[in-house]
N, C-alpha and C positions, 0 to 999 in steps of 0.2 A: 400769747397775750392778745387779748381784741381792741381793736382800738375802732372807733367809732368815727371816723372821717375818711376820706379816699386817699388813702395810703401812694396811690399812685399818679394823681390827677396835676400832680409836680406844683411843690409852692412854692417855687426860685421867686415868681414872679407875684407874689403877694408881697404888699407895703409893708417895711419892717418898721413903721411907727404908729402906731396902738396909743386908742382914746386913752385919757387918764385913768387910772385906776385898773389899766389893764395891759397886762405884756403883750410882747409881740409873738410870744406862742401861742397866746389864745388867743389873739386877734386871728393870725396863720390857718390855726388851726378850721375855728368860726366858717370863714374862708374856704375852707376846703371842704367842710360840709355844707354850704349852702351850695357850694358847687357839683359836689355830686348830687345834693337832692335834685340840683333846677337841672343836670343831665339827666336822670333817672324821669324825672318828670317830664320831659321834650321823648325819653323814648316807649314811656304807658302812654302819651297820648299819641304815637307814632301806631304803636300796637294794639289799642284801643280803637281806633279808624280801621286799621285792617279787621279787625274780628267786627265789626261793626258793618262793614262792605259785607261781608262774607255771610254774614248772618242776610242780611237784606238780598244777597245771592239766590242764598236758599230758600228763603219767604217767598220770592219770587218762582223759583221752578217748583216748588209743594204747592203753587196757589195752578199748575197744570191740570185740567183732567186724564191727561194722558200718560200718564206715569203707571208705571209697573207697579204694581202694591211693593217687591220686594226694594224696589229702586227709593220708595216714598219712604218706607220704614228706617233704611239706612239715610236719607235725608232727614228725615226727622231727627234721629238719631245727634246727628252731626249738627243739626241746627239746636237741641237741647243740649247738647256741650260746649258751644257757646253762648248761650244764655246765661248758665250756670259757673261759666268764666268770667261775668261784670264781676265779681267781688274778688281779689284775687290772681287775676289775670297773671301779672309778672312778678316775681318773687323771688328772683335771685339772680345772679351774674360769673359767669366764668372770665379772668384775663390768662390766655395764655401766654406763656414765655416766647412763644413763637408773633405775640402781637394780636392775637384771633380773638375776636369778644363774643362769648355766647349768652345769650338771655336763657333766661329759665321762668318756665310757667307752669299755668295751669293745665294748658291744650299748646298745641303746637299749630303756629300762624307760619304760612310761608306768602313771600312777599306775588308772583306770578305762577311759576309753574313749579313742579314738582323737581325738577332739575336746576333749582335755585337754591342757594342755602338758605335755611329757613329762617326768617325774622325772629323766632321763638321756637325753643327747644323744648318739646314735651317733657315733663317732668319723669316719663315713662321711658323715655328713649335712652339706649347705653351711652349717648352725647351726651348728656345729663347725669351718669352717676358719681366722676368725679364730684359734682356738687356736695355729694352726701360723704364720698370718702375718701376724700383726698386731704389729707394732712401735709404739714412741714416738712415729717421724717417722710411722707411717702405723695410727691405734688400733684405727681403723674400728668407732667407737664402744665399744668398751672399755675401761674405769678402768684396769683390772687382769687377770692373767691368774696363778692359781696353777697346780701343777706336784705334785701327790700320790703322795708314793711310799706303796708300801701291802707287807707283807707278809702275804701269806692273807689274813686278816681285821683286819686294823691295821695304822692307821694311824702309819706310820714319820716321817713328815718330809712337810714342806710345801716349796716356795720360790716367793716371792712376784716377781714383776715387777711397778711399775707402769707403764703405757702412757697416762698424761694428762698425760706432759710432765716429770715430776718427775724422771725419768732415763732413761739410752739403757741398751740393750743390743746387746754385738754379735751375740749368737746367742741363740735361743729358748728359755728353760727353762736356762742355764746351769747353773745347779745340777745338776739332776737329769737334765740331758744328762753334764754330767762326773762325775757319780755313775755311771751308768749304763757308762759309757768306765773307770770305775777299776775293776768288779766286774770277778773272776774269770773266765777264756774256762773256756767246759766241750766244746767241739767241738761244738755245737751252736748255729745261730744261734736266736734271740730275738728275738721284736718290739720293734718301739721306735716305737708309736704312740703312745707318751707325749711321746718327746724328738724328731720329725719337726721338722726345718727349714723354712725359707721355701722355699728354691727346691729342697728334696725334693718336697714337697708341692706347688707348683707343677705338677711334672711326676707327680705322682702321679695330679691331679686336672685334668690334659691332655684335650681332645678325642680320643675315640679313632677318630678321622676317616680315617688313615692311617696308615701307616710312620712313628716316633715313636724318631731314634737318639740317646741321651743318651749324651754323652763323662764319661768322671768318672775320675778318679788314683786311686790306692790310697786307701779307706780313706776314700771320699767317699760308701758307703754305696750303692753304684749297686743292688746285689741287694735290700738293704731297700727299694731307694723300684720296686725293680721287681714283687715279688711285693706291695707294702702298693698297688702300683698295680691287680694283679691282683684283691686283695680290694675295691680302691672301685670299679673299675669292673663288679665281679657284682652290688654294692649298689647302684650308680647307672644299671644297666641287667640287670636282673631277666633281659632274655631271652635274654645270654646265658650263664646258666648252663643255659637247653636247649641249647645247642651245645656248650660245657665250655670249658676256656682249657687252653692246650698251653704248659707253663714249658719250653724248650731250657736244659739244662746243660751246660759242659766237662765232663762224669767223674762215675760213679757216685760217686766220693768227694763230691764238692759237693753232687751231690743229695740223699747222707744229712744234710749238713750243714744243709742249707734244709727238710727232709722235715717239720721240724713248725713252721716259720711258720706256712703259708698255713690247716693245719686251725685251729691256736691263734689266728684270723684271724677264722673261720667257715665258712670256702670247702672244700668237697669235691669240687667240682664240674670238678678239675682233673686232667691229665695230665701226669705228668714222666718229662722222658726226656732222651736224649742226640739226638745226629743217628746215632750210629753204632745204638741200640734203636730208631728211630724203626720202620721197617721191621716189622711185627711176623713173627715165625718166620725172624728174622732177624737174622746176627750175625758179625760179624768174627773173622776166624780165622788172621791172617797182620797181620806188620808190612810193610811198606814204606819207601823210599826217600824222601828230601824232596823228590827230584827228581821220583819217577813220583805222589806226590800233588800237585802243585804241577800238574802238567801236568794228570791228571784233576781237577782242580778247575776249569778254567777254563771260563767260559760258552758255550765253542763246542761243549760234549757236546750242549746240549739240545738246537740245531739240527740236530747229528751224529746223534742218534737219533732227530727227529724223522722226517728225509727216511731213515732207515734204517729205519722203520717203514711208511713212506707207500711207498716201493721194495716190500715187501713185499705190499700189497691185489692181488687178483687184476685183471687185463686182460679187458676186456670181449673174451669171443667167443663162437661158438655155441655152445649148449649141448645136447648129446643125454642125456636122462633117459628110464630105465624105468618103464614103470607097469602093470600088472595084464599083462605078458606082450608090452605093447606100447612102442615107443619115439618119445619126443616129442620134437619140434627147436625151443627155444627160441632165436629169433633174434638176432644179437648186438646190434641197435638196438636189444632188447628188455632184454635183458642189462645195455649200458652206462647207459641211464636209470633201472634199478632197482639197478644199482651208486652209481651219481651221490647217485639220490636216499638210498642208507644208507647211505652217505661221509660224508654233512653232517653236521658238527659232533659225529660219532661217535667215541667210542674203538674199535679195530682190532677188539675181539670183539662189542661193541655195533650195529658197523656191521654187522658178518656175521649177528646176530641178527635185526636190521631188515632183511636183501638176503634171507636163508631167508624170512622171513612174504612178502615180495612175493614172491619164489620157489614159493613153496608155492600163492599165487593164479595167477600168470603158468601153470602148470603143470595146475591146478583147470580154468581157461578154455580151457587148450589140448585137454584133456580132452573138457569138455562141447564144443568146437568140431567137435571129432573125432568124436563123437558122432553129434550133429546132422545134419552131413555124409553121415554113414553112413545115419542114418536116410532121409536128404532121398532118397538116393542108392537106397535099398530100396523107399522108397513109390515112388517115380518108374516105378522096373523093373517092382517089381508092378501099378500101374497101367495100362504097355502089355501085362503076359500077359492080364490081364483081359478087355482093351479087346479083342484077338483073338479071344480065347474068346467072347465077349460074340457079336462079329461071325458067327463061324461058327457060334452057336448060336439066331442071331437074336433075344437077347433085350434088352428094352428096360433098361441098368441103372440110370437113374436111378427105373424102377418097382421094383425090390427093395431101395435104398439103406438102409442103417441109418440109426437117428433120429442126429442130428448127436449127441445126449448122449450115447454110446457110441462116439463116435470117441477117437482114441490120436491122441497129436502124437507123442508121442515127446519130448517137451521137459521137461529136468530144472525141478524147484521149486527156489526159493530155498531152501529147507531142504535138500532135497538136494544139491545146488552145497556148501551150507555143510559138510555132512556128509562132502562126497569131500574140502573142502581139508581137514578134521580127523583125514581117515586118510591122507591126503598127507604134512600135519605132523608126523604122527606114524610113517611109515614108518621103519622103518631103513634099507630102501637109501636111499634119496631121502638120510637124514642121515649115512648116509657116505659119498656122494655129495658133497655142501657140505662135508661137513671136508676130502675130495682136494682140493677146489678150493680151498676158503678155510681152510686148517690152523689149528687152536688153536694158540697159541705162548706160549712159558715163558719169563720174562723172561730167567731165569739161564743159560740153555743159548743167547737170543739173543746176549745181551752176552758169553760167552765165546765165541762163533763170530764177536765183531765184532773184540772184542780181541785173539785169535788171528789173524786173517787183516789182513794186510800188505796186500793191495789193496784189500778192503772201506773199511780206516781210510783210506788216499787217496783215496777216492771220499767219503767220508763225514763226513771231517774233513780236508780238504785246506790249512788253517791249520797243520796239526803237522808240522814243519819232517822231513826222513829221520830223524834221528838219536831224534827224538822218536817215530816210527811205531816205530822198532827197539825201545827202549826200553819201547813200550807194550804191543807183541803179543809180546815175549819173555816178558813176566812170567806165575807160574806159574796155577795154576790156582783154589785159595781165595781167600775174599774180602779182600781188603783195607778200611779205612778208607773208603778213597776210592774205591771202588765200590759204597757204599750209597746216595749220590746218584745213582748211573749206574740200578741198579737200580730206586730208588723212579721214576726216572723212565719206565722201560721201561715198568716194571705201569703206569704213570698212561698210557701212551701205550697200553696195549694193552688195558686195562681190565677188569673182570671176567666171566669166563667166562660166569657167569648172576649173579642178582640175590640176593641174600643175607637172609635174614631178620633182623633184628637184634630181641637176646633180651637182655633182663637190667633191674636196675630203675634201676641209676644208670648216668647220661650216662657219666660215667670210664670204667666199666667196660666200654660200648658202644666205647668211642671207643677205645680201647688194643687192642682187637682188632681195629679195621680201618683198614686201610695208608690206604687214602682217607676217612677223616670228618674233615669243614668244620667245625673251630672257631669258635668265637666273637671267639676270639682268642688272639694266641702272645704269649710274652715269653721274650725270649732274652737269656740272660747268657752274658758273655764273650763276645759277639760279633762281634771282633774276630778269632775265627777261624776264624769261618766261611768255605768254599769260596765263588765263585759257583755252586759247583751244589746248593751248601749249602743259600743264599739261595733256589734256587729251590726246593730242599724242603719252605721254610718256608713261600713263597709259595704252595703246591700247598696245604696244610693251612690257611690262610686266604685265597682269594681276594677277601675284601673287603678284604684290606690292612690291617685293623686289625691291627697289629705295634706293639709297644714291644719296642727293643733294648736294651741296655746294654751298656758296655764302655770299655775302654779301648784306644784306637791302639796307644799306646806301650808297653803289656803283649803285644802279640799275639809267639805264637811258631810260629804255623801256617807249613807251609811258602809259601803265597800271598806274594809279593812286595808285597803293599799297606803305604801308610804313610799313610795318608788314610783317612779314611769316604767318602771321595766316590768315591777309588779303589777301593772295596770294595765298592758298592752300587750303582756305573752300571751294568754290565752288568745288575743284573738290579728293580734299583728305578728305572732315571734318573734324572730329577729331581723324582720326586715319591714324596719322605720330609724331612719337618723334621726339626732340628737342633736338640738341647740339652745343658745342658754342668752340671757338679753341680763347683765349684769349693774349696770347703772340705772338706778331710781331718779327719776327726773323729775316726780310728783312732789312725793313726800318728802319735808324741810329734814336737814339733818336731827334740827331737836328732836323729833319725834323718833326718827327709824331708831335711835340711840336709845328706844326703849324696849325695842323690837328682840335683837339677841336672846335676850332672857326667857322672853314669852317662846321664840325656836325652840328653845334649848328644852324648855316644858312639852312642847308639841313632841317631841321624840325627832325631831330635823336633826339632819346633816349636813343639811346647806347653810352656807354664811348669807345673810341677811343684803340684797342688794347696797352698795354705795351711795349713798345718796351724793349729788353734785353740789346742791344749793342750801342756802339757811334762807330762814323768814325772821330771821331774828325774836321770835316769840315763843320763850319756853313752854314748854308742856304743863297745865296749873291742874291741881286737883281740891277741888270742895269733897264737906264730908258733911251727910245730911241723916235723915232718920226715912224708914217707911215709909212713915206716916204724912212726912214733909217734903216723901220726894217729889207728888207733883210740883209745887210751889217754887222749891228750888230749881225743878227742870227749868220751870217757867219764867224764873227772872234769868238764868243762866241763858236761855235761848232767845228772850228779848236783847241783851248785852251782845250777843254774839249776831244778829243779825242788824243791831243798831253799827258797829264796827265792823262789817262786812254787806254794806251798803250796798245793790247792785250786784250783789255775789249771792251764791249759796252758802247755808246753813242744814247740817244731816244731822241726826239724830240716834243712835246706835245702842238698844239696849238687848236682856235677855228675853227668851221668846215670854215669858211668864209677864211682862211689864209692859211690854208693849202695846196692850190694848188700855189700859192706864195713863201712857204718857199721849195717845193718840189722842183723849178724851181732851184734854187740856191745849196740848199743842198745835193749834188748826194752822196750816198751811205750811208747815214744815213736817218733810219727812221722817217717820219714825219708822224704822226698820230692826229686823236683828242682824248679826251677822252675817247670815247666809243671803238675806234679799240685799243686805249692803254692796254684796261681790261685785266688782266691777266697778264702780258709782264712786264718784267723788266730790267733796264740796271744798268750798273754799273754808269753813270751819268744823268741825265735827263734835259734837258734842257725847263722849260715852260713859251712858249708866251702866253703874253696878258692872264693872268688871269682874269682880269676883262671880257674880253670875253667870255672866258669857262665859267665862272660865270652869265652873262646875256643869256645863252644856256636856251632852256629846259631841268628842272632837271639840273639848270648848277651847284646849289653849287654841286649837287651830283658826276657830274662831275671833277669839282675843287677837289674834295677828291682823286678821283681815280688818278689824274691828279700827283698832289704832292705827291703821294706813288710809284710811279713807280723805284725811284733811289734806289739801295743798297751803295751809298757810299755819292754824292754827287749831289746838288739840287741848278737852278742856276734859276732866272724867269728873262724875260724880260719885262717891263713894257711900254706901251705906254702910250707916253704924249699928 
């Protein structure tokens, strides 16, 4: 049970005689909450002074010229996470049973030096995770746990939990969890590392050892505990924000929606993108069919382009090269062991980079061999006209020989040797010579001469049934969707031309210009619809595997036939990625998810419909209109619903075929279908023509995501 005053702040000593009209437990009580606010407010403006010093610390030595750029950047750093701590700052409180009181925040303040206990306990720190889960049944040594709400600089409201037995609770911070669930949407999410759950935080504060897929229903908070995962693990592993963290989003829409968690967080050190911007200079320019994405999606491209790459390296055989007028025959034994050995473990441009330097020595030696040769070949000849001349003129020649220190071998030096392969390397015949042989290749000009040509794709993807080859190499010639994974994979297959200098002072900004930089780590929302070739562009961007996904099954509207996470991740994960599930709906009111079951049960689901925690007390109402009058009706329906949701959001949810129809009518409220809805929440939702959304591809899946979008209030229009 929550009770909303300071459970522990002892009211022996409040008057037990109470104005008229009022007992003396709510007088008691009254009392005991002003008394924790006006503590609570003596200690934000205790800690509010220190981050304020600390900040003006830092203003001060960044205002040095003498600072090391990397010294400046982590001051910067430091001095931007307390900036971004004025709103926010304290937000919660631990008492232990042992007497010990921990503040909880946004950043972590300590009072002098580092060998102090800190005045403020990072939110991020494991001092700090009791807050998130520590219960009744389990205290882990805590009395009490309060819950601070703050506006600016004041202190608004406390709620108090105790955890030494004297009551349960079902969820953490009740209070100021459902305070936080009744305020106003503004289209923009907001942190909530005030009101984190047990088993959000659980998975926020996961090993990041591996591939990490959390299941979660509408409204179970999967993107908060994804990017609040983002921000603990740059705090609980420093190194890698040298590599940066890559957030995957469904839709530039989502991403503007999440775009100021992760700073409001502290974390910069991040990239957000789509699968379809992953690519950089690079971008979708044509829709497609569900049928020709569904087939480019499937995990048998990688293979399809890997051996359509490896088909391409050149065939060991002899090689004739010019040099200084002359022509030299490198042998094809010679050839295939310097092919062999720039093969390995090369990407297609890299290998050829490696096969020219052996090329360039193999060529050097054939040279000086030639040389040599010739020399040996010279002295030998002039030796016998000598030894004639010698004879018929009867002279003794070892009496006239030169002293042995003025003989000539003829035999180059190591510096020279070095010197003929540096204007070898650098000839132009010689290097356009190796491009005839071994061609630079464009990823985009390969893949459209793959997809074009009907016998290539039999050779190369011999799984794709005729009717499926017809369908592939018909299609016209701009990119699609579903050729950004074909593509990134080509470049990864074929690798870069030469070596690139990377310029700039933040990792982000490194990392967003090049198609190939190794993260630290990804985190992919809505990942339920991702391609398998998707999966492997994720994989390509972290090879250690550290991945956190999130999503929901039974939301996906991707053309891919998956109904499983397991079905969705064997091809290109196996079986090594764990599994977690976030079971409580925290968004969506009870009235509503109470509609949801049914709609499961039609999508072909297996899973039970998350719990929801809360009511908004306002049933689910449904009008019933004509074609003809559904703008009209949209129109007073979404007047009514934005006049009673005053300072909130108002969404808008129809079939793709309507929606340019109700957009015409409806200015300044979003009209979306299903799929651009994912993710997005408002305080009302208004959806048309369910039966529409529902005769969609994947539409009940649709219809699920559809009716979850509201946190208060849920209105359908129906046509008759």
């Amino acid at each position: 049970m929550r009770q909303s005053h300071a459970l522990h702040e002892g009211t022996a000593g409040v008057s037990e005689i109470a104005p008229s009209g009022e007992s003396p437990t709510s007088t008691a009580a009254d009392g005991a909450r002003r008394s924790a606010l006006a503590e609570e407010q003596e200690f934000l403006d205790l800690a509010t002074a220190r981050r304020d010093r600390l900040a003006g610390h830092l203003t001060d030595e960044l205002s040095s010229d003498a600072l090391e750029r990397a010294r400046q950047r982590m001051l910067r750093q430091q001095y931007e996470e307390l900036e971004r701590a004025r709103e926010g700052l304290v937000f919660g409180r631990l008492d232990g049973v042992d007497g010990t009181v921990r503040h909880i925040g946004r950043v972590g303040l300590r009072v002098d030096s580092e060998d102090d206990e800190p005045l403020l306990v990072d939110w991020r720190a494991p001092a700090a995770r009791p807050f998130y889960t520590a219960t009744a049944v389990d205290p882990q040594g805590q009395a009490r746990r309060r819950h601070i709400r703050t506006t600016r600089s004041t202190v608004v409201g406390v709620d108090d939990e105790p955890l030494d037995g004297t009551a349960t609770a079902d969820l953490v911070g009740e209070g100021a969890l459902l305070a936080a669930l009744d305020q106003r949407r503004t289209g923009h999410m907001s942190t909530a590392i005030a009101t984190l759950q047990r088993e959000q935080d659980d998975i926020i504060r996961a090993e990041a050892t591996g591939p990490l897929i959390v299941q979660g229903g509408p409204g179970t908070g999967k993107t908060v505990v994804a990017l609040h995962r983002v921000a603990y693990l740059l705090f609980a592993q420093p190194k890698l924000a040298q590599q940066g963290v890559l957030v995957l989003g469904p839709s530039p829409r989502f991403l503007e929606y999440i775009a100021q968690v992760l700073p409001a967080l502290g974390e910069t050190a991040v990239v957000s993108a789509t699968c379809d911007t992953l690519v950089p200079k690079l971008r979708v320019e044509r829709d497609e069919s569900r049928n020709l994405a569904e087939i480019k999606g499937r995990a048998l491209w990688q293979t399809a382009l890997e051996d359509h790459v490896t088909s391409l390296l050149p065939r060991p055989r002899e090689l004739r090269l010019r040099w200084e007028g002359e022509f030299y025959v490198i042998p094809a034994t010679a050839v295939a062991q310097a092919l062999a050995s720039a093969v390995q473990g090369r990407r297609y441009h890299r290998a050829r980079t490696a096969f020219a330097e052996q090329l360039h020595h193999i060529l050097a030696e054939t040279v000086v061999e030639r040389r040599e040769a010739l020399l040996n070949e010279m002295e030998e000849g002039f030796e016998d006209i000598l030894a004639r001349v010698d004879r018929e003129l009867g002279h003794d020649r070892n009496a006239g020989r030169r002293p042995a220190g003025s003989e000539v071998d003829g035999l180059l030096s190591e510096e020279e040797v070095e010197n003929l392969r540096h204007r070898i390397a650098g000839n132009a015949a010689i290097a356009r010579f190796i491009e005839a042989w071994w061609p630079t290749l464009d990823a985009g000009t390969l893949l459209r001469g793959l997809l074009s040509d009907r016998t290539l794709l039999a050779r190369f993807a011999p799984r794709l049934s005729p009717a499926e080859l017809t369908a592939v190499s018909a299609e016209p010639a701009p990119w699609a969707s579903s050729d950004i994974p074909l593509l990134d994979a080509l470049a990864d297959l074929l690798g870069e031309v030469e070596d690139r200098h990377r310029q700039g002072e933040f990792v982000a900004d490194n990392a967003r210009r090049q198609r190939d930089w190794v993260y630290g780590h990804v985190v992919v929302d809505e990942a339920q619809e991702l391609s398998e070739m998707q999966w492997h562009m994720v994989l390509r961007r972290c090879p250690g595997r550290s991945v956190t996904a999130v999503g929901d099954i039974d939301q996906a509207a991707a053309a891919h036939r998956h109904t499983s996470w397991a079905q969705a991740v064997q091809a290109v994960l196996g079986d090594r990625w764990t599994a977690a599930e976030l079971t409580i709906c925290y968004r969506t009111p009870r009235e509503v998810m109470g509609l949801t079951e049914a709609v499961l049960r039609r999508a072909g689901s297996r899973n039970a419909p998350p719990r929801a925690v809360r009511s908004s007390g306002i049933a689910p109402w449904t009008l019933t209109t004509t074609p003809a009058g559904l703008a009209d009706s949209a129109t007073r329906a979404v007047r009514e619903l934005r006049r009673r949701w005053h300072g909130g959001t108002v969404g808008v949810v129809a079939p793709a075929g309507r929606v340019a129809e109700l957009r015409a009518v409806l200015s300044g409220v979003p009209v979306l279908t299903a799929t651009q809805a994912k993710g997005l929440e408002w305080d009302a939702t208004l959806l048309v023509d369910p039966e529409g959304i529902a005769a969609e591809p994947r539409g009940w899946n649709g219809l699920y995501v559809a009716l979850t979008r509201c946190t208060q209030e849920l209105g359908q229009l129906v046509l008759r």
